[in-house]
C-alpha positions in Angstrom: 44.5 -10.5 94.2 47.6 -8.1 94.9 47.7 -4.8 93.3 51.4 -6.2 91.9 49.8 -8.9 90.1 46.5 -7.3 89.3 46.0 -6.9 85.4 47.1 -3.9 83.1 45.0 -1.2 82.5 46.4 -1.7 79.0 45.4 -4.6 76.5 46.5 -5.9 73.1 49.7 -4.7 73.5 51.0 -6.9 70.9 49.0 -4.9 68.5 50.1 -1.3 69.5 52.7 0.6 67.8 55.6 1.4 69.3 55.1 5.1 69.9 51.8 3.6 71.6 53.7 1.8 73.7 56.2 4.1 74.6 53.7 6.3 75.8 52.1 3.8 78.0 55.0 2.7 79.7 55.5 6.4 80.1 51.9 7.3 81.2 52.4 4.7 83.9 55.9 5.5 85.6 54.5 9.3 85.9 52.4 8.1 88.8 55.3 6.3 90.8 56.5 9.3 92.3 53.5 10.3 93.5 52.7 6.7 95.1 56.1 7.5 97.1 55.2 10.7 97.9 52.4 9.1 99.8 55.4 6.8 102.0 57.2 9.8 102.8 55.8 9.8 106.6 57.1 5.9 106.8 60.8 6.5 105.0 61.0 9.3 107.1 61.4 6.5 110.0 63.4 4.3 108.7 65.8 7.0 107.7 66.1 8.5 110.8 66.3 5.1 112.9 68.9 3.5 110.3 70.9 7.2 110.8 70.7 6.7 114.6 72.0 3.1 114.5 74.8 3.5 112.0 75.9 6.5 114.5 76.0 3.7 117.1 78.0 1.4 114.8 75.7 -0.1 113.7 75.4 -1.5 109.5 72.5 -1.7 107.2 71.8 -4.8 105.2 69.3 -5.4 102.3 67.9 -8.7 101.5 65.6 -9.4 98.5 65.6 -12.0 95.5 65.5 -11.3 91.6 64.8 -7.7 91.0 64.6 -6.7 94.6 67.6 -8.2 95.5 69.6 -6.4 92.5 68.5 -3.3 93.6 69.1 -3.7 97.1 73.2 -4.9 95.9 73.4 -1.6 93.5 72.5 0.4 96.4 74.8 -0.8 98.8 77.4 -1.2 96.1 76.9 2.5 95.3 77.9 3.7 98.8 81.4 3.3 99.2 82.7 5.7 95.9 80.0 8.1 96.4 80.3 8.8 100.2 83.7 6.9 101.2 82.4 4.4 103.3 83.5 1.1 104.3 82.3 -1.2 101.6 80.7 -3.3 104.7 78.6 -0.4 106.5 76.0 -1.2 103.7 75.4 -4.5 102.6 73.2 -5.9 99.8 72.3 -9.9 99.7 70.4 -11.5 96.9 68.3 -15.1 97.2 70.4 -17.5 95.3 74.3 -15.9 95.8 76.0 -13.8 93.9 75.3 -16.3 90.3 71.5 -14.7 91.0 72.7 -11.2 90.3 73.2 -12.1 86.6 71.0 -15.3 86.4 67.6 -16.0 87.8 68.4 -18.8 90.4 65.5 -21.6 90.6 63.5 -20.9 94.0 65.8 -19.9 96.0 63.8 -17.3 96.9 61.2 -19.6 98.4 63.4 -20.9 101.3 62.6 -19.0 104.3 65.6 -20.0 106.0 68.2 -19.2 103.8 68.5 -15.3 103.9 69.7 -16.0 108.3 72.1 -18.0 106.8 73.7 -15.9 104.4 73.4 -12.9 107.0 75.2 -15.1 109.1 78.2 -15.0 106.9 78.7 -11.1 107.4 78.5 -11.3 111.1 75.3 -9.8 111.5 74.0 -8.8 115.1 71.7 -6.5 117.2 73.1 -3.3 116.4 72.7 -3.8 112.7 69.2 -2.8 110.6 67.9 -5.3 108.3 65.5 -3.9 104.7 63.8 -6.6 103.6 62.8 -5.7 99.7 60.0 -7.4 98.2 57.9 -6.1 95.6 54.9 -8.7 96.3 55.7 -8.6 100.1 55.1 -12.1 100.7 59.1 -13.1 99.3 59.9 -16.6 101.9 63.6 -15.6 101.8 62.8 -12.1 102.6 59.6 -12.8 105.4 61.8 -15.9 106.8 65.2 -13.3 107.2 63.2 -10.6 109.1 61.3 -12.9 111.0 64.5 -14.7 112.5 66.5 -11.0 112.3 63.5 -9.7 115.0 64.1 -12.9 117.1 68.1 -12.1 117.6 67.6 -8.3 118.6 67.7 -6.7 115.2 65.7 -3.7 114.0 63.8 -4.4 110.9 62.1 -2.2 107.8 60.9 -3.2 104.3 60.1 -1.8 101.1 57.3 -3.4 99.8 54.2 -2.7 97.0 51.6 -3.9 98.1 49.5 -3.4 102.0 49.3 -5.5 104.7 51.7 -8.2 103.6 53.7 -10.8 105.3 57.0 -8.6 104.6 55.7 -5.8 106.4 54.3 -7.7 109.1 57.7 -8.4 110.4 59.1 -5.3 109.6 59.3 -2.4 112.6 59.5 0.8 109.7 58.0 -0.6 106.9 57.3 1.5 103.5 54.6 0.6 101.4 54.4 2.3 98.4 51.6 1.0 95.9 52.1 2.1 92.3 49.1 0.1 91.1 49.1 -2.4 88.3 52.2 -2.7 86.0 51.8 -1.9 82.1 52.7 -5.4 81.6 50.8 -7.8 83.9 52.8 -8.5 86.9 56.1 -7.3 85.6 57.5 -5.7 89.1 60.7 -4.8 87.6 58.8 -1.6 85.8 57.1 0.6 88.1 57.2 -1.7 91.4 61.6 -2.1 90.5 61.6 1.8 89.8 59.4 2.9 93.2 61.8 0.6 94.8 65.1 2.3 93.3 63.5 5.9 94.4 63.0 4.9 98.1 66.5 3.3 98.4 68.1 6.3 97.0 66.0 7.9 99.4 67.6 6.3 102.2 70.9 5.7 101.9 71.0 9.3 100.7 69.3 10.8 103.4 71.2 8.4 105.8 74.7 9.7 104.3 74.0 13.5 104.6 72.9 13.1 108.2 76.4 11.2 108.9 78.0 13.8 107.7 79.3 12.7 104.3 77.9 15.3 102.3 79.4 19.2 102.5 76.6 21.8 101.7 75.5 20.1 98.2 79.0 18.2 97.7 80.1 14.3 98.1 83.4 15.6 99.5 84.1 11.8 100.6 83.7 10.3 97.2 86.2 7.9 96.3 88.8 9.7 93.1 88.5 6.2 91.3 88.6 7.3 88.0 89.5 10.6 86.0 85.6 12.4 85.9 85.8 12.1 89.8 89.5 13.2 89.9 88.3 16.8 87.8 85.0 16.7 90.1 86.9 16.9 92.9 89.1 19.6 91.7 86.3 21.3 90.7 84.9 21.4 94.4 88.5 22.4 95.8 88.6 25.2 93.4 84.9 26.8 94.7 85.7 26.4 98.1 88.9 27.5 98.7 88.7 29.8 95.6 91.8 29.2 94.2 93.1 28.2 91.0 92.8 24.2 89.0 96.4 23.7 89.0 96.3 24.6 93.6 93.9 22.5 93.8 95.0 20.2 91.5 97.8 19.4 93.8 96.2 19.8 96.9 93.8 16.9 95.7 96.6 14.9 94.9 98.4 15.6 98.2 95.7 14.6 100.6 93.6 12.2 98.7 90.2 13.4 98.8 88.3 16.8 98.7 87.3 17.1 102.8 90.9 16.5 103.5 92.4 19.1 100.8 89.7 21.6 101.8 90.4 21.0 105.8 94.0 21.1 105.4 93.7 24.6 103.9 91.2 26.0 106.0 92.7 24.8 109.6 96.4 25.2 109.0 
């Protein structure tokens, strides 16, 4: 039995109030973050080899199917306004195309084949890292894409919740992080999905600051897209160059994003 699809340490939940439930579901996501504290050692490893790559040239792909896979494309999606990257340096692929991201897509995760072809289409090679996410570990797309990726050069990792599975077998950094049953019996999108959500965070965070695209505490690369990241990046101007909202105001405008309005200043 896998400790994703073991049962609940709740019953009858059909006959529990709502507060009752609440505080289950609550009781139960407490303990994720402690069951990633305990992968710290292997994120740590991943981080710093995806960090090392990317500085190479290298890209970092996702692959996963239903809730895996969504996370995987919200992380990668999340990249380019946050840090100003190249919407291809992080990539995020989901079993079943991009219909699956709305609309559960029948087995397509089971084809172990597929994922190599959809990588394929994004020109992936050797100096790229591929995160297979897989909340059972034993996904075909996923176990079939890292399997093939290792055979053509590529460094692999995984993000899986449960030990010893076929997903991490074929992963080089994996990061197994067990949360332990689910409140409702084999639902991985509750604590599994969230554990999951925390590590990737984790990594393309950690990944970004160690390229550089963070200043002190500050995403001075983040894309002004919309009016709250327009008056955040003013905001930022105006505390390090200590000048007033209407000079930095302009200066924002002028150069188009907060490291370029700050440099400008402080270099002449």
């Amino acid at each position: 039995m896998l400790t994703t699809e073991s049962a609940s340490h709740y019953d009858n939940l059909e006959k529990m109030s709502v507060g009752e439930l609440l505080a289950g579901i609550n009781r139960e996501d407490k303990t994720v973050p402690l069951a990633v504290e305990k992968a710290l050692p292997q994120i740590e490893r991943l981080v710093e080899t995806i960090a090392e790559r990317m500085r190479a040239g290298g890209r970092l792909f996702y692959i996963g199917a239903g809730t895996s896979g969504r996370l995987g494309i919200l992380d990668a999606s999340e990249c380019p306004p946050t840090y100003g990257v190249p919407p291809g340096l992080v990539v995020g692929l989901i079993a079943g195309g991009d219909k699956a991201i709305r609309t559960s897509v029948e087995h397509a995760e089971d084809d172990p084949e597929q994922a190599w072809k959809d990588l394929q289409q994004h020109d992936i090679n050797d100096k790229d890292t591929l995160v297979g996410i897989a909340a059972s570990g034993r996904t075909p797309y996923v176990t079939g894409g890292l399997q093939t990726a290792r055979a053509h050069g590529l460094v692999t990792g995984c993000v899986v919740c449960n030990t010893g599975s076929p997903v991490a077998a074929q992963a080089d950094y994996p990061v197994e992080v067990v949360v332990g049953p689910e409140f409702v019996t084999g639902s991985t999108r509750m604590k599994s999905g969230t554990a999951q959500k925390l590590v990737l965070n984790m990594i393309t965070t950690t990944v970004m600051i160690r390229l550089g695209r963070v200043k002190g505490n500050k995403m001075v690369d983040m894309q002004l897209s919309n009016e709250k990241l327009v008056n955040r990046g003013v905001r930022m101007v105006m505390d390090e160059l200590k000048i007033s909202e209407t000079e930095a105001a302009a200066l924002l405008q002028q150069h188009g994003s907060v490291r370029a309005a700050i440099e400008k200043v402080k270099n002449g």
